[in-house]
N, C-alpha and C positions, 0 to 999 in steps of 0.2 A: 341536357340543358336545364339550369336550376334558374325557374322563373322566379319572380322577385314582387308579385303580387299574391297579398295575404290571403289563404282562401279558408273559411271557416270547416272546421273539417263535421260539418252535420249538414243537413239539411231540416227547412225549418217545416213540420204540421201544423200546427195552433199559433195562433197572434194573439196579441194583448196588446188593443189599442190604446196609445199614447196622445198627450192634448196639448197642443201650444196655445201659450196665453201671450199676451202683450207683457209690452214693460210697462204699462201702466198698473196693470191689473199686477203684478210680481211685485212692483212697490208699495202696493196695497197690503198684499200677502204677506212681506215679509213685517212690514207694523204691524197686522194681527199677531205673528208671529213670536211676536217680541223680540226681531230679528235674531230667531233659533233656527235654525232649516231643522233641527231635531220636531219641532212645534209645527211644519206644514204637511197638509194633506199631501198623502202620495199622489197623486188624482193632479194637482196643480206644479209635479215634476215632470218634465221633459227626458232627461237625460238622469236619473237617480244613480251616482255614486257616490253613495253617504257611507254605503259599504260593502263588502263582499259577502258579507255573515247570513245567508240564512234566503240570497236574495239573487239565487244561481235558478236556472231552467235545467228541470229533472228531462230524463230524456226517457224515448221509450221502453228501454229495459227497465230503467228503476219504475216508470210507472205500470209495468207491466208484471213485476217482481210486485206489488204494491197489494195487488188483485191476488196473493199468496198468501196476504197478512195472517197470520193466527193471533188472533186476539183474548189467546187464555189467558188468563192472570198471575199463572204459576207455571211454568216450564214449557212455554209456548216456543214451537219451532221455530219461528221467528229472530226467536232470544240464538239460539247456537248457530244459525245459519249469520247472523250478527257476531258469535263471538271468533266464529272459525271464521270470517273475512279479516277481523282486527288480530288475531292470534298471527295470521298467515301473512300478515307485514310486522307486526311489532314481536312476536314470538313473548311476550308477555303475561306470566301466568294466569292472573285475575283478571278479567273481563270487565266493567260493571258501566250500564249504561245509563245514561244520564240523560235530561232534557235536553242541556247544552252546554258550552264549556264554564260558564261561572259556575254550573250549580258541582261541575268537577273538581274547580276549583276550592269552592267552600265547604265541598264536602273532604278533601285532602286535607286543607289546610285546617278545618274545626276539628279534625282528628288528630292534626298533628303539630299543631305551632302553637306556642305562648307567650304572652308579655314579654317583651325583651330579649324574644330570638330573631334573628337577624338571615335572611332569603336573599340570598346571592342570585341575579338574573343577568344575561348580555342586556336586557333591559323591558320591565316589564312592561303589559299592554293595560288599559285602564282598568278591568276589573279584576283583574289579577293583583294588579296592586291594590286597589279598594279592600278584596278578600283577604289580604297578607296584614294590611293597618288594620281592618277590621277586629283581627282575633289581637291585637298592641305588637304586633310584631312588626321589622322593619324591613320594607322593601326597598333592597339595596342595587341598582343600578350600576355593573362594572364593563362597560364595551369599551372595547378596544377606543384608544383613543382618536383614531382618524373615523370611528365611527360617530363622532359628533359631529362632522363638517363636511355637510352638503357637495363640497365642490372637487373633495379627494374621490379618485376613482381609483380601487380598489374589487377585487372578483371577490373579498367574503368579511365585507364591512360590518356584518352583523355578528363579529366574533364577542365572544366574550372576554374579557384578560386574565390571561391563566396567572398573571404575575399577582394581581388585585385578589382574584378566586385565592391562590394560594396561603396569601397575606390575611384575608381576611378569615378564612377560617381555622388556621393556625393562633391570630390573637384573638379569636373567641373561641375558644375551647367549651363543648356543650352547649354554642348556644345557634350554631350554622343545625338545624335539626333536616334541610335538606336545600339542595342547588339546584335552580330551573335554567334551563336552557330556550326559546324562544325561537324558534325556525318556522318560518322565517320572523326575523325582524322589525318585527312591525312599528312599533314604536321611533327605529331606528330608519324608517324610511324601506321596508318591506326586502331589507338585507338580509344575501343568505349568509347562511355557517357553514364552515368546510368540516370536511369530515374528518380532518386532521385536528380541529378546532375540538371538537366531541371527542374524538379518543383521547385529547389530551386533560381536559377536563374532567372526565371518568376514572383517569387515571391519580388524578390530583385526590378526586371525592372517595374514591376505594382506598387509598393510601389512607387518609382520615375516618373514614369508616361511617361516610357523609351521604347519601341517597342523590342519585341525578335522576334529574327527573327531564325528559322534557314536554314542553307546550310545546303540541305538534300537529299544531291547527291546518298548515301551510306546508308538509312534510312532505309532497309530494313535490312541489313546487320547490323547496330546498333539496329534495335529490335530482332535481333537473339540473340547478345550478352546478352541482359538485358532478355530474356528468359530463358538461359543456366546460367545465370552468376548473375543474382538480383533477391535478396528473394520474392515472392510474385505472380513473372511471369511464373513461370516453367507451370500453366497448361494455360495460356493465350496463342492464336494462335498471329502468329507475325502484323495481320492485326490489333488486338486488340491494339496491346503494340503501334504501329506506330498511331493508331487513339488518343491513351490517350499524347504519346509523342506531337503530332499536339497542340493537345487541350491548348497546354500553352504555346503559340507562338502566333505571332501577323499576321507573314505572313514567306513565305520561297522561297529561290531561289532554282532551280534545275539543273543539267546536268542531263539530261532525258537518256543521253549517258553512265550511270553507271548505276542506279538500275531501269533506268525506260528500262534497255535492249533492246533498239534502237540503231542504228546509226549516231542519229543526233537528235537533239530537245531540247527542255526546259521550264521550267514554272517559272513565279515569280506570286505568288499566296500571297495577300492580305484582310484583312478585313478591313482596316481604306478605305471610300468610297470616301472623297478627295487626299488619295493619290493614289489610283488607279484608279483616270479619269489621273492624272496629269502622270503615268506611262502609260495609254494607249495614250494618246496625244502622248507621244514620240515613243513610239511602231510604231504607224502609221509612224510617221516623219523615221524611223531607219531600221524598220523591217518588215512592213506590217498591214491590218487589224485587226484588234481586237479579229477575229476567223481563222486569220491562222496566226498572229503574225511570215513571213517565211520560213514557213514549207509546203512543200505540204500536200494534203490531206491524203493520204498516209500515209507518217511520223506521223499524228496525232492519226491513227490506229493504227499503231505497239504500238504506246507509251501505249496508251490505253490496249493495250492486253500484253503488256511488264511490266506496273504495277501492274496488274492482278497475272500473273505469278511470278515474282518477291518475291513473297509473300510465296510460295508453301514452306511446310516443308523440303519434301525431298531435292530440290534445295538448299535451305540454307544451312543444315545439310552436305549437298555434297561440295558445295561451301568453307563451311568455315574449314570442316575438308581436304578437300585437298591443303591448303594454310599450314595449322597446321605440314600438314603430311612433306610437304620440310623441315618446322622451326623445326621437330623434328629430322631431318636427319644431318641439318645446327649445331644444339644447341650438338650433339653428338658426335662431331666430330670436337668442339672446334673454328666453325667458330660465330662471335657475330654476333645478330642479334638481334634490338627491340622486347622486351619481355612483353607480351606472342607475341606469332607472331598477325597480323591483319588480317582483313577480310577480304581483297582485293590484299594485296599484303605483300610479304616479305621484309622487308629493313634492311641490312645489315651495321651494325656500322664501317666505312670505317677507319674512327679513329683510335676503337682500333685494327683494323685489318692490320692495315697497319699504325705502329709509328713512320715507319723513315721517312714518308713523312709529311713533316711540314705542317698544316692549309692552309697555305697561299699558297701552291701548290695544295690544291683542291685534298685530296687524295679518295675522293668520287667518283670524274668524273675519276679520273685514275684508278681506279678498275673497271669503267663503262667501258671503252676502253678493259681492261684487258678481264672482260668477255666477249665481242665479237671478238677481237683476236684470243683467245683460243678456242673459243666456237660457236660464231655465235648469241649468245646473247644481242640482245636489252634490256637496263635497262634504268636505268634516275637518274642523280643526285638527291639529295634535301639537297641541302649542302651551300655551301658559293658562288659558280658561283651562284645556283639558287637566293638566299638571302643575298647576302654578300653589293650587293650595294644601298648605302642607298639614299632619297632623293635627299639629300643634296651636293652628288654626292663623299662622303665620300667611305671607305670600313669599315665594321664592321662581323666578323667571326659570322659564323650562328649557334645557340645552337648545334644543332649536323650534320656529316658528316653522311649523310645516301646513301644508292643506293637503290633505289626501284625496287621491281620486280613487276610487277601487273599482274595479273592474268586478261585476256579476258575470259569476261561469254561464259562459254558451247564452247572454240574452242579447245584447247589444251586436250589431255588425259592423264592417269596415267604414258604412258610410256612417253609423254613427260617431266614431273616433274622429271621421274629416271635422264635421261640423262642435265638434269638441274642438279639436284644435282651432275649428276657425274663429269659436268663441276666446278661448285662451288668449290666442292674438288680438283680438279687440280689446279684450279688458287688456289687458298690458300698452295696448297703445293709449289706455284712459286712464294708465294707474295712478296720474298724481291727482285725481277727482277722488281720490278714493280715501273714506274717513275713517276714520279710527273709531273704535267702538270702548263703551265702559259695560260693568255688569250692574245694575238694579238691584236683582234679586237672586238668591241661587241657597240650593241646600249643599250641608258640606261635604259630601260626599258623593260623588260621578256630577258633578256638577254642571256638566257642557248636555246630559240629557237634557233639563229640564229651565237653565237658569234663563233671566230673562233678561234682554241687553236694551242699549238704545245707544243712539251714533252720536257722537263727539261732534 
């Protein structure tokens, strides 16, 4: 008999008491705020899915792995019991760990991009792009084109376009200096990539003689999909599907913060051996030795027992079908939501959910205030505040208005998801109250951390 109620596959030791406040006192909050939810106390969140990053319940092996830490500063066990967990899914030669994934990032890319070279991605996430502008380089955006539209259901919307990858690295001869892939999808609404999608991409980047790399924050959670959802995988375990994904890639960055179920950490792992002296040069200069790359020993642990785990059928199978289980309640009840739902988090097409509020009023981020209003719900733009402002210090509208919800690994239960959803429905049954917001102030660069709004 295959019962049909979700059962969290842990059992819970320690609590971490949560506070409800009034809608009085949340309209207060979010003025201080300067209607940011980035700007509110965690302390005055109910429900916090602002994000998945860093904001997971470690369980008792990693905390028990933890009590293991070697905290030498130079060749601490820690450091190889970390590299042999990350070796033993990506089979990638160079190790080197990181705080988290930006610092992966801008340590790859301040090694290896210039003025005027041009980073092919299925599409990248905020600070990946920030890190790519950063060094004048151009982060160039090519998904599949039904990966722009909310309402297409499709099993691997977070492709990239081999037709676009092809084209565009052929009319820029020396200047594609490397291809990122994005698994999952995040920017695209938390869509996977098939695995037929990456061989073919790989094959495109070898031909040209062009480095793949992937962002594989979410890698476990995209060989769930290509298990459930690509011909060939259904009897391969997700450790299998994740080791053949690796295999056609040249190196990858990580937030260790998402599937590696830690709270903090990361890796950029490489096989080219002059460019990973010239990334641990800067490691040292940025972030520390070469075997704790500033982590303590500790954190090297969890991560270690956090990739391990990460991997477990039951987890995934729990994880991804209670993400499904909201986008089934959302998609029924006439609220739009990125289809099929993701693997990580729900986003919510703020567009068509909300028509009277024009682009250019950010009707993403004002449904984002809405849900905590109402509700006590932390979400997060990915909209035109996140992406709207370009280099060049232009505005340009971002393909789609989304609000994310993301789900933290193993903190939240089934009954927190009911009363989520019972929130959603409210605010939807109140969406034409609901105003549009302008920005005030903001700096130019990651600008949805910190800028400051006020409502139309």
């Amino acid at each position: 008999m295959q019962f049909k109620t979700i059962i969290e596959p842990f059992r819970i030791k320690t609590v971490e008491p949560i506070r409800q406040t009034t809608r009085e006192e949340r309209e207060r909050l979010l003025a201080e705020a300067h209607y940011n939810l980035f700007l509110l106390k965690a302390e005055d969140v109910l429900i916090d899915l602002l994000t998945d990053s860093g904001t997971g319940a470690m369980s008792s092996g990693q905390w028990a792995g933890m009590m293991l830490g070697d905290e030498s500063y130079a060749g601490a066990k820690s450091f190889y019991k970390f590299e042999t967990a990350v070796r033993t899914i990506t089979n990638l030669k160079h190790v080197i760990p990181t705080h988290q994934g930006r610092a992966a990032e801008r340590i790859l890319f301040g090694s290896n991009l210039k003025p005027g070279d041009i980073v092919p991605n299925n599409t990248h996430f905020d600070t990946t792009r920030a890190n790519t502008e950063y060094r004048g380089a151009t982060a160039l955006d090519i998904p599949i084109r039904e990966g722009q539209d909310p309402a297409v259901i499709l099993p691997f919307k977070g492709n990239i376009d081999l037709e676009a990858l092809e084209r565009t690295i052929t009319e820029n001869p020396g200047k594609v200096p490397l291809v990122m892939i994005t698994v999952t999808n995040n920017s695209g609404g938390g869509q996977p990539v098939s695995m037929a999608n990456i061989r073919a991409a790989s094959q495109i980047c070898r031909k040209h003689n062009v480095p793949l790399f992937l962002d594989c924050c979410r890698f476990a959670e995209n060989a769930w999909f290509i298990k459930t959802r690509e011909e060939g995988y259904a009897d391969k375990t997700p450790l299998e599907i994740a080791q053949e994904m690796f295999s056609y890639v040249d190196g990858a960055t990580m937030s260790a913060k998402k599937d590696g179920m830690a709270n903090i950490g990361g890796f950029l792992a490489l096989n080219d051996d002059a460019l990973a002296q010239k990334c641990k040069n800067m490691l040292i200069l940025t972030e520390g030795f070469p075997t704790y790359g500033g982590l303590a020993g500790y954190d090297l642990e969890a991560i270690a027992v956090g990739l391990e785990e990460v991997l477990h059928e039951d987890y995934l199978q729990y994880r991804i079908r209670s993400v499904a289980y909201l986008g089934d309640i959302l998609t029924a009840n006439g609220i739009p939501i990125v289809q099929p739902p993701g693997g990580h988090a729900i986003y919510i097409d703020a567009r068509a959910m909300l028509p009277h509020i024009a682009q250019s009023e950010f009707p993403a981020w004002a449904l984002s205030l809405a849900l905590y209003l109402e509700g006590g719900i932390r979400s997060v733009e990915i909209g035109s505040v996140m992406f709207g402002h370009q280099p060049d210090g232009s505005e340009k509208p971002a393909a789609m208005e989304l609000v994310r919800l993301a789900f933290p690994r193993r903190v939240y239960t089934q009954s927190h998801v009911d009363y989520l959803a019972e929130v959603l429905l409210y605010v939807n049954s109140i969406k034409e109250n609901i105003r549009g917001v302008r920005i005030v102030e903001a700096p130019p660069v990651l600008r949805h951390f910190t800028a400051k709004m006020a409502l139309i």
